[in-house]
FIKOLZA-1660 file (N, C-alpha, C; in steps of 0.1 Angstrom, whole numbers, plus 5000, padded with zeros to 4 digits):
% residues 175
   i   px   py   pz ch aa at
   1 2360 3698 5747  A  X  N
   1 2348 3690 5750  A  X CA
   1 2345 3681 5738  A  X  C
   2 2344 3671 5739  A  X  N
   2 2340 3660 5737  A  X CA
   2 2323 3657 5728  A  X  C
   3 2321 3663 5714  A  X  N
   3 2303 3659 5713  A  X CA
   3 2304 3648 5703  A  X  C
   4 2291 3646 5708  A  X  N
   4 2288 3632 5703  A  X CA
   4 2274 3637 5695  A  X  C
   5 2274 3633 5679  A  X  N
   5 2255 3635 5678  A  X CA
   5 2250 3625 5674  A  X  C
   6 2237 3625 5678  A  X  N
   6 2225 3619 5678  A  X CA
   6 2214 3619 5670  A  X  C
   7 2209 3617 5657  A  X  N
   7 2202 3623 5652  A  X CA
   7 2187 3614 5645  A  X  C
   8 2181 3619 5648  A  X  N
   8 2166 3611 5647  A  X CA
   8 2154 3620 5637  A  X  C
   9 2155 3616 5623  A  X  N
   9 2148 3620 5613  A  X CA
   9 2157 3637 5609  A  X  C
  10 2167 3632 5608  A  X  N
  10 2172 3646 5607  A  X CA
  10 2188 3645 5604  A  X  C
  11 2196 3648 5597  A  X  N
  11 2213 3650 5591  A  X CA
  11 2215 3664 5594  A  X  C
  12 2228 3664 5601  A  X  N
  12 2231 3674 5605  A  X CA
  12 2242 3680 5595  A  X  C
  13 2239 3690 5591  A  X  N
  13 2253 3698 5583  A  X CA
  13 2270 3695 5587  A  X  C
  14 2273 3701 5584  A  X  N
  14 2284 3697 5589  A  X CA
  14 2292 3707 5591  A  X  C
  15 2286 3726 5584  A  X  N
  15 2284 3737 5593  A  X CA
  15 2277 3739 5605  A  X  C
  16 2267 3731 5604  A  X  N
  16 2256 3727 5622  A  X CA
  16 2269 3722 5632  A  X  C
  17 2276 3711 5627  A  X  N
  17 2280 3705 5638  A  X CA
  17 2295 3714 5638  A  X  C
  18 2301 3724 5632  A  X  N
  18 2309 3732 5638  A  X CA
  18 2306 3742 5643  A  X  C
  19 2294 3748 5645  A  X  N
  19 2288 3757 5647  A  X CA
  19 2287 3758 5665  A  X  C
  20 2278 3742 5666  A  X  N
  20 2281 3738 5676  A  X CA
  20 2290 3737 5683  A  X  C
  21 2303 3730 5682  A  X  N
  21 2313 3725 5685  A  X CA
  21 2321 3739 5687  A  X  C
  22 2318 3750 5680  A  X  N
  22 2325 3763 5686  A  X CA
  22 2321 3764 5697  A  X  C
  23 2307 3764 5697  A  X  N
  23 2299 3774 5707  A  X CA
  23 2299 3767 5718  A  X  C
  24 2300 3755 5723  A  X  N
  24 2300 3746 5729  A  X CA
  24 2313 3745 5738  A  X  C
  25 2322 3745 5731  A  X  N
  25 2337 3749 5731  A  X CA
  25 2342 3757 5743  A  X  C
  26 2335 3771 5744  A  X  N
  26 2332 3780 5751  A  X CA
  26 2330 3780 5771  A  X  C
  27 2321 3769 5769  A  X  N
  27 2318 3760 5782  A  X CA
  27 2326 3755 5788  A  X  C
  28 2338 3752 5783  A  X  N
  28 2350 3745 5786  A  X CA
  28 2357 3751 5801  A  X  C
  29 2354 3764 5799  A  X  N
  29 2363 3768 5810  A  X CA
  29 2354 3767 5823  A  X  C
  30 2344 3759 5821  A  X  N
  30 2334 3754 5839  A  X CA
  30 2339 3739 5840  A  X  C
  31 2347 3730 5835  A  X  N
  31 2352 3720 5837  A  X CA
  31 2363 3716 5839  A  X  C
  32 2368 3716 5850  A  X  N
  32 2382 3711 5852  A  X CA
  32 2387 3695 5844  A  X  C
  33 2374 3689 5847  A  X  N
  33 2375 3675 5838  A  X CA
  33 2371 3672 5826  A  X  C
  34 2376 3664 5814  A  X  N
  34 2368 3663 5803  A  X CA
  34 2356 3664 5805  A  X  C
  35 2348 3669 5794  A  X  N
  35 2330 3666 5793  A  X CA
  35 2330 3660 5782  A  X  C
  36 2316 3654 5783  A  X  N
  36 2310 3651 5767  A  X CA
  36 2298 3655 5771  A  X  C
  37 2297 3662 5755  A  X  N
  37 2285 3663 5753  A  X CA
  37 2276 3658 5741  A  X  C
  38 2266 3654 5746  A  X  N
  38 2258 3645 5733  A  X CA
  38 2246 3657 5727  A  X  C
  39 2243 3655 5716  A  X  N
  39 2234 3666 5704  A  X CA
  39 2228 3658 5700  A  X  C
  40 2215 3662 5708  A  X  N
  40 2202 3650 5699  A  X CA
  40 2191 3662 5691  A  X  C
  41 2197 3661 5673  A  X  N
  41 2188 3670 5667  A  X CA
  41 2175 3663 5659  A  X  C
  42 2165 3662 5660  A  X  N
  42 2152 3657 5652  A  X CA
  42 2146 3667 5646  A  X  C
  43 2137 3662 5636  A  X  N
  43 2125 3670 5629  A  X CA
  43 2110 3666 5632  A  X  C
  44 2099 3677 5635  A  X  N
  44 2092 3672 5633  A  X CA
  44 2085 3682 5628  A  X  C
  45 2073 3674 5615  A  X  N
  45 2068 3686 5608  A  X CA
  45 2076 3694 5606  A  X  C
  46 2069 3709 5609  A  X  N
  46 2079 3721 5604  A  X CA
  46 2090 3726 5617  A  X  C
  47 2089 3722 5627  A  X  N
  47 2097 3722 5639  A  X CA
  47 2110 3712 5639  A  X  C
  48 2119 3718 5648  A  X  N
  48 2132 3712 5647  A  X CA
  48 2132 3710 5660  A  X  C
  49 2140 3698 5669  A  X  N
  49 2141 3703 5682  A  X CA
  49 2155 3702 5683  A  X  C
  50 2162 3703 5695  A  X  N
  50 2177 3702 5697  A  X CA
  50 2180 3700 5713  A  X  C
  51 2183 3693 5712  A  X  N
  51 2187 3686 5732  A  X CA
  51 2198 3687 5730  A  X  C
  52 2210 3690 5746  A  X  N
  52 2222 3690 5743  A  X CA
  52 2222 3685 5761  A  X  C
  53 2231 3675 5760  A  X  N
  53 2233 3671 5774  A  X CA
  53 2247 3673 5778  A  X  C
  54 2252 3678 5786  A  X  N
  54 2264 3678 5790  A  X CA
  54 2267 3668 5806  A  X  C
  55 2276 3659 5800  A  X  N
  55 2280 3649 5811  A  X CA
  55 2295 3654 5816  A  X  C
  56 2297 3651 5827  A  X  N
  56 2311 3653 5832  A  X CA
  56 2317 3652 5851  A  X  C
  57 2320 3638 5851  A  X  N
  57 2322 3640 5866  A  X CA
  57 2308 3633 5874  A  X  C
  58 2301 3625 5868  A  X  N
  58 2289 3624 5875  A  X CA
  58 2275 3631 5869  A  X  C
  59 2282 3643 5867  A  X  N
  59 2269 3654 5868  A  X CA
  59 2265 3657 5851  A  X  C
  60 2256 3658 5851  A  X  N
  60 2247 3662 5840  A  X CA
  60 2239 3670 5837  A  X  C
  61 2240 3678 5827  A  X  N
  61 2233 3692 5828  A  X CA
  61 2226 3689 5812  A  X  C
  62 2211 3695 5811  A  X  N
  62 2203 3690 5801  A  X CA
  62 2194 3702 5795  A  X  C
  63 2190 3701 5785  A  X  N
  63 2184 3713 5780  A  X CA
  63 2180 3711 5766  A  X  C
  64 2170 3713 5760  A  X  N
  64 2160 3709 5749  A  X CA
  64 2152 3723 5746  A  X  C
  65 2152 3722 5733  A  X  N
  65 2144 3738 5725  A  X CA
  65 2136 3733 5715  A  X  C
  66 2127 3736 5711  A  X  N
  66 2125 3734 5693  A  X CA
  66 2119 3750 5688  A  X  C
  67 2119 3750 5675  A  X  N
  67 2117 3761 5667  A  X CA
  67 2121 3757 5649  A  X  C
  68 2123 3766 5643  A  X  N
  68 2122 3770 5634  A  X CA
  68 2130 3763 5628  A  X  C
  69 2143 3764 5631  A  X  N
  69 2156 3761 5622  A  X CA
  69 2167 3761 5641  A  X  C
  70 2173 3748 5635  A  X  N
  70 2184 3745 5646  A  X CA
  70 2195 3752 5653  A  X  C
  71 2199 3762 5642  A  X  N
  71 2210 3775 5639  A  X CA
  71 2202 3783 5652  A  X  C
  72 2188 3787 5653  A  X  N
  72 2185 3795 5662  A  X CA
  72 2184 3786 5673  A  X  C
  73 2181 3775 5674  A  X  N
  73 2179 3767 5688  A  X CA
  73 2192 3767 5694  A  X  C
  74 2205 3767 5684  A  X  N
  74 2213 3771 5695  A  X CA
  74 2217 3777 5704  A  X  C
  75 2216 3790 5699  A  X  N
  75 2214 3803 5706  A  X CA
  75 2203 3803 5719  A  X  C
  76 2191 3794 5717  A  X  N
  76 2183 3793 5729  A  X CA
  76 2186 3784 5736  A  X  C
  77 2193 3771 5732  A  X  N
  77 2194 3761 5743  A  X CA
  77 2213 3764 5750  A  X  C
  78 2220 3768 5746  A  X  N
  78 2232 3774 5757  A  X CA
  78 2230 3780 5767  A  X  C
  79 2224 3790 5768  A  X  N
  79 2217 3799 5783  A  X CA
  79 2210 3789 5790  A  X  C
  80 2205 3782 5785  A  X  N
  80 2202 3771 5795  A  X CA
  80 2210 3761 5801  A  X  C
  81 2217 3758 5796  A  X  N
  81 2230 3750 5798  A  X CA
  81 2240 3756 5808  A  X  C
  82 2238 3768 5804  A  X  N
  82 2253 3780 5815  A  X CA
  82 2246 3779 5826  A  X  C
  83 2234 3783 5828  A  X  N
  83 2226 3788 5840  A  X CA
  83 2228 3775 5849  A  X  C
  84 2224 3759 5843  A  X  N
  84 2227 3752 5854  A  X CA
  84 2238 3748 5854  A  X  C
  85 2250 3747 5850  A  X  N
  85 2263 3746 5851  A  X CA
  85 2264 3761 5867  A  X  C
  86 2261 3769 5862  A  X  N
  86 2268 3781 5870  A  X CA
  86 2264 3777 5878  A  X  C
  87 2245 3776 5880  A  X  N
  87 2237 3773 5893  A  X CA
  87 2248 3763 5904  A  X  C
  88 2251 3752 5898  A  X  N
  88 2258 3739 5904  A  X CA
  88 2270 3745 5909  A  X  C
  89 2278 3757 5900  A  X  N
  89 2293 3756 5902  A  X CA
  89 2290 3764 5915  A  X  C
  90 2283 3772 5915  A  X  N
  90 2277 3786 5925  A  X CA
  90 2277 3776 5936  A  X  C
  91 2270 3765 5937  A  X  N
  91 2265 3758 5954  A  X CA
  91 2275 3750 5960  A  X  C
  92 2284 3747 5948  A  X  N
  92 2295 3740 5955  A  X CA
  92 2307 3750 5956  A  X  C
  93 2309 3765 5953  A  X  N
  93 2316 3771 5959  A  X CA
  93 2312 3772 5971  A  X  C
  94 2298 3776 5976  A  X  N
  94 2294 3782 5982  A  X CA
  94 2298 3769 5996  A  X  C
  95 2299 3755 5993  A  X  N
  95 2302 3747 6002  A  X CA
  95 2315 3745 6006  A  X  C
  96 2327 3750 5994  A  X  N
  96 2342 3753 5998  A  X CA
  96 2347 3765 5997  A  X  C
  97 2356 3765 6003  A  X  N
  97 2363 3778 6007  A  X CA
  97 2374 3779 5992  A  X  C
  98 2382 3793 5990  A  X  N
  98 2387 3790 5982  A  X CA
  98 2386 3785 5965  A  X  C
  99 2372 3787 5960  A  X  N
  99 2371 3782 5949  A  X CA
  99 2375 3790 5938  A  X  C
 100 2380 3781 5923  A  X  N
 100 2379 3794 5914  A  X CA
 100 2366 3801 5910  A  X  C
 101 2367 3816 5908  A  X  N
 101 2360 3821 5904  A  X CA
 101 2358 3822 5889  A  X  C
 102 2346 3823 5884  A  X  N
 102 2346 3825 5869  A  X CA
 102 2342 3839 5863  A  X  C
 103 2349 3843 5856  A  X  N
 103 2348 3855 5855  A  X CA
 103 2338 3854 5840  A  X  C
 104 2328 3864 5842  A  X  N
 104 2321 3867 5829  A  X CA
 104 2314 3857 5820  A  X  C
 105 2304 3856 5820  A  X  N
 105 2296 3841 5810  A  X CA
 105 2296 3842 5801  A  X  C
 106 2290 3830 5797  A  X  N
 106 2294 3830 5777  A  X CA
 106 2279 3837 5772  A  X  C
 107 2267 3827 5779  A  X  N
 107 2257 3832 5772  A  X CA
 107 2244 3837 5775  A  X  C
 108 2250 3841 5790  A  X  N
 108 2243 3849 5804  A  X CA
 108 2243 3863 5803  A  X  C
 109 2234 3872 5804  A  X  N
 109 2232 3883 5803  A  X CA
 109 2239 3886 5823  A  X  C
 110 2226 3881 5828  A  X  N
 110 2226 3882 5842  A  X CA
 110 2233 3872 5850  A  X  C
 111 2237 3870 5862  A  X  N
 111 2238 3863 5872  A  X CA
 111 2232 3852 5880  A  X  C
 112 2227 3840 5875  A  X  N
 112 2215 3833 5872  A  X CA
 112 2214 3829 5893  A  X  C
 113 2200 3832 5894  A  X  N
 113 2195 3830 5911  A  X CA
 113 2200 3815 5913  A  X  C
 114 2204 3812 5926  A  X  N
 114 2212 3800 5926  A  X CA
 114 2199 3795 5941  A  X  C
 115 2194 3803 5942  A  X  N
 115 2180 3796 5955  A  X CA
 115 2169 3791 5946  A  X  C
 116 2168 3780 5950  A  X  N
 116 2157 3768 5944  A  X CA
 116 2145 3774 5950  A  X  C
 117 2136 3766 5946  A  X  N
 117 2118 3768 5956  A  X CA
 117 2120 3759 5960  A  X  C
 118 2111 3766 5972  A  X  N
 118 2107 3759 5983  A  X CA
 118 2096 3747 5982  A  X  C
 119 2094 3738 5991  A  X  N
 119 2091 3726 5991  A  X CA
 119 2079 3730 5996  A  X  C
 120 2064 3730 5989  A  X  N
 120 2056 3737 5997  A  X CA
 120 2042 3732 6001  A  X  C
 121 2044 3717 5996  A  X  N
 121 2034 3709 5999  A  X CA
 121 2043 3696 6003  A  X  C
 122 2032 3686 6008  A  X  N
 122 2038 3671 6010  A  X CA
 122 2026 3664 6011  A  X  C
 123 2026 3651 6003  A  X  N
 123 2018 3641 6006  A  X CA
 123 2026 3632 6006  A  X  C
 124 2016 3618 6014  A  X  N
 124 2022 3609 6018  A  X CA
 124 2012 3602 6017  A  X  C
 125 2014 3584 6004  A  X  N
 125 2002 3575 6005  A  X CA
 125 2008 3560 6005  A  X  C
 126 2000 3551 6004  A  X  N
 126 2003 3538 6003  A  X CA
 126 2007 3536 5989  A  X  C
 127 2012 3526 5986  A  X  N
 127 2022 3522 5975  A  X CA
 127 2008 3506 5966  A  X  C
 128 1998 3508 5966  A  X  N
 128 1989 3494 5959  A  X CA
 128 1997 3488 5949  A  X  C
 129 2000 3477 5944  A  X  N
 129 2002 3466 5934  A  X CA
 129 1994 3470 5927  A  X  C
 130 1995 3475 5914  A  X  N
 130 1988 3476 5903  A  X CA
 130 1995 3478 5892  A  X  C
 131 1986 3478 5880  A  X  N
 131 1991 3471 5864  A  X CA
 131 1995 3484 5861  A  X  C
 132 2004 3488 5845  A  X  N
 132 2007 3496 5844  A  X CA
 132 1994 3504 5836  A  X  C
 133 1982 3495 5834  A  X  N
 133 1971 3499 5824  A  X CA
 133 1960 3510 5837  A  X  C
 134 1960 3500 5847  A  X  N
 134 1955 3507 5857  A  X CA
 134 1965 3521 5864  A  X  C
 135 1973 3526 5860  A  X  N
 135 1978 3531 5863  A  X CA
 135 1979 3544 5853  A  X  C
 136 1975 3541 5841  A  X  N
 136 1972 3548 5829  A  X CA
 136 1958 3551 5833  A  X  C
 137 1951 3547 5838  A  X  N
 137 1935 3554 5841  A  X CA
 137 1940 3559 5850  A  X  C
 138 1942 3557 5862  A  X  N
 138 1948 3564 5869  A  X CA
 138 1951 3583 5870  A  X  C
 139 1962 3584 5861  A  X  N
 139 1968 3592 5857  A  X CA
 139 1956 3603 5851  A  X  C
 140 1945 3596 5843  A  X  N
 140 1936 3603 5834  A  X CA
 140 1926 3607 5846  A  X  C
 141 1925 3604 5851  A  X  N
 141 1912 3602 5867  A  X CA
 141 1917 3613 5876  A  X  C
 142 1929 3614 5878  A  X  N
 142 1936 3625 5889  A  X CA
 142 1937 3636 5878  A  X  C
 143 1938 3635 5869  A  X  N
 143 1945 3650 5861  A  X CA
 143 1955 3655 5864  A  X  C
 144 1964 3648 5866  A  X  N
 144 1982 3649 5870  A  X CA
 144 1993 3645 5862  A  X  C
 145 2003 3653 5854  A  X  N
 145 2012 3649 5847  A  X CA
 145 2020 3637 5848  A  X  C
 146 2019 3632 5861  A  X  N
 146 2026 3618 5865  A  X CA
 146 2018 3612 5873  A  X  C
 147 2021 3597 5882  A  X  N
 147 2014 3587 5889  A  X CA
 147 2025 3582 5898  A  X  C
 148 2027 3573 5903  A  X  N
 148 2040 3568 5914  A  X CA
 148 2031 3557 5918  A  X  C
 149 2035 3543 5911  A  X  N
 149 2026 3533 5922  A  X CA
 149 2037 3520 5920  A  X  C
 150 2034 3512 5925  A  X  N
 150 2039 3498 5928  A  X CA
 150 2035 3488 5916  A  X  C
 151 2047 3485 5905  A  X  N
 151 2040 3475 5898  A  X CA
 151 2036 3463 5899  A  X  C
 152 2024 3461 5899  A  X  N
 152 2022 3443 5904  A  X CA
 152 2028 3435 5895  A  X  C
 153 2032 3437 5882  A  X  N
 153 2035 3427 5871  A  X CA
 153 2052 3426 5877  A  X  C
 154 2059 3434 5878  A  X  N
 154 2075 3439 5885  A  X CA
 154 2077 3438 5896  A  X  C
 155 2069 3440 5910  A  X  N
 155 2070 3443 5924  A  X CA
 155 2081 3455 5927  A  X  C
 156 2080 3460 5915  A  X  N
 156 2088 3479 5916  A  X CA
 156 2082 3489 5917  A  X  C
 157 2087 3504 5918  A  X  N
 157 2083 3514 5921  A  X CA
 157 2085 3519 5904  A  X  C
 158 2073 3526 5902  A  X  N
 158 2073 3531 5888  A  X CA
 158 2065 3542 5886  A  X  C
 159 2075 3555 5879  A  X  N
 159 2071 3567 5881  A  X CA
 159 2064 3564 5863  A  X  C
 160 2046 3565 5862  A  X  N
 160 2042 3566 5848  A  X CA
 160 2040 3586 5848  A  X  C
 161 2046 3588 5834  A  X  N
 161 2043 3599 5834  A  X CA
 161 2039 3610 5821  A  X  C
 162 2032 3618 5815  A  X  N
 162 2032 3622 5800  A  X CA
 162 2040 3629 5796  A  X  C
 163 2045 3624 5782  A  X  N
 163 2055 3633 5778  A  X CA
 163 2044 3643 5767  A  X  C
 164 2056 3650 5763  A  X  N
 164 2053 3669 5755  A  X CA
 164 2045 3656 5742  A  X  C
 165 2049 3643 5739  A  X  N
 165 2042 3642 5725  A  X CA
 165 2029 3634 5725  A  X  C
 166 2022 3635 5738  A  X  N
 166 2013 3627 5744  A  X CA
 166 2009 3620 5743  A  X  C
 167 2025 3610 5746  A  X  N
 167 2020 3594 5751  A  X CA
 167 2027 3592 5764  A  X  C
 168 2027 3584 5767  A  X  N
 168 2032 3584 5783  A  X CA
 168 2047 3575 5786  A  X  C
 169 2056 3581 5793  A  X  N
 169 2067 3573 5794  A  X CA
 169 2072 3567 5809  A  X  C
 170 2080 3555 5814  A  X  N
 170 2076 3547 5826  A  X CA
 170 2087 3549 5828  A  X  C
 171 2091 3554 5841  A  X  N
 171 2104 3550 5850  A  X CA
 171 2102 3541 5860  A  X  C
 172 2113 3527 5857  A  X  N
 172 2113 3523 5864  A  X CA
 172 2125 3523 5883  A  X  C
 173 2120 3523 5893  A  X  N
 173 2131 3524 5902  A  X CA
 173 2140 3509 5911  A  X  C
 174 2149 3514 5905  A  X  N
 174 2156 3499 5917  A  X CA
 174 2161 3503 5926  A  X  C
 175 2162 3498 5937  A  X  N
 175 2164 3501 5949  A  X CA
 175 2182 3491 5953  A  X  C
% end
C-alpha cells in the first residue's frame, strides 16, 4: 500500500511513519488493487488528531481520531478503517457468488454488522435562491448541523454545514 502524509502543524517521526506503514501494511490483503493511502496528522493544543483515508478502485474508506499522542490514535483509527472495508467487502460478496473469503481481521475483535439504518424520516421542500450569509442564519434559526438551499450568487445546490471546529464548511453540487 501506497501512503502518502499530510501534515498540518505537526512533523511526523519517522518511527510514526513506519509504525504506520506496518500497520497499515496489514490491510493489504482486502485489496486486490493498489491502494493509497493518505495520513493527515495535526496538532492542536494538547490534542493530536490523525485521519487516514484509504483510496482504491473508486472507493474510499475514511476515519479520523484525536487524543493524546498519535502512537495511540493508531490503534483507534484502524478498527475503523477494517470495519468499513469489511462492511463494503461483506455487501459486495453478498451481490456475487463465489467470492474470496477473508479469513480473520487485523483489528476487529468481532464481525462488524453489515445492515445500515433504516431511512426513517423524509422531508421534502422547495429549493429558494439565497445568499450563503442568509443561509448561515438559517442554519442558527433551525438548530441543525447542516442546511441544503440554492445559491443565488452560483445558481447551485449547496450543502452549508458545521464542522467539529465551529465554523462552517460549504459543499458545493454540480450536476
Amino acid at each position: 500500500m501506497k501512503v502518502v502524509y499530510v501534515e498540518k502543524k505537526y512533523k511526523a517521526a519517522q518511527r510514526f511513519k513506519s509504525v504506520v506503514e506496518e500497520k497499515l501494511s496489514r490491510l493489504d490483503k482486502y485489496f486486490a488493487d493498489p491502494a493509497t493511502a493518505t495520513v493527515y496528522g495535526s496538532k492542536q493544543d494538547k490534542r493530536e488528531k490523525l485521519e487516514i483515508s484509504i483510496a482504491c478502485k473508486g472507493l474510499v474508506y475514511r476515519a479520523e481520531v484525536s487524543g493524546a499522542n498519535n502512537y495511540e490514535n493508531i490503534d483507534l483509527v484502524l478498527p475503523k478503517l477494517e470495519k468499513q472495508i469489511v462492511r463494503t467487502k461483506q455487501k459486495a460478496k453478498a451481490d456475487r457468488r463465489n467470492a474470496p473469503k477473508v479469513v480473520g481481521y487485523e483489528f476487529l475483535e468481532d464481525e462488524p454488522d453489515t445492515k445500515l439504518a433504516e431511512v426513517s424520516k423524509k422531508k421534502t421542500f422547495n429549493l429558494d435562491p439565497i445568499t450563503v450569509e442568509e443561509a448561515k442564519d438559517a442554519i442558527e434559526r433551525i438548530d441543525h448541523s447542516f442546511y441544503i438551499f440554492l445559491n443565488a450568487e452560483t445558481g447551485k445546490v449547496n450543502v452549508l454545514y458545521k464542522r467539529n471546529d465551529k465554523k462552517y464548511g460549504l459543499i458545493e453540487v454540480n450536476f
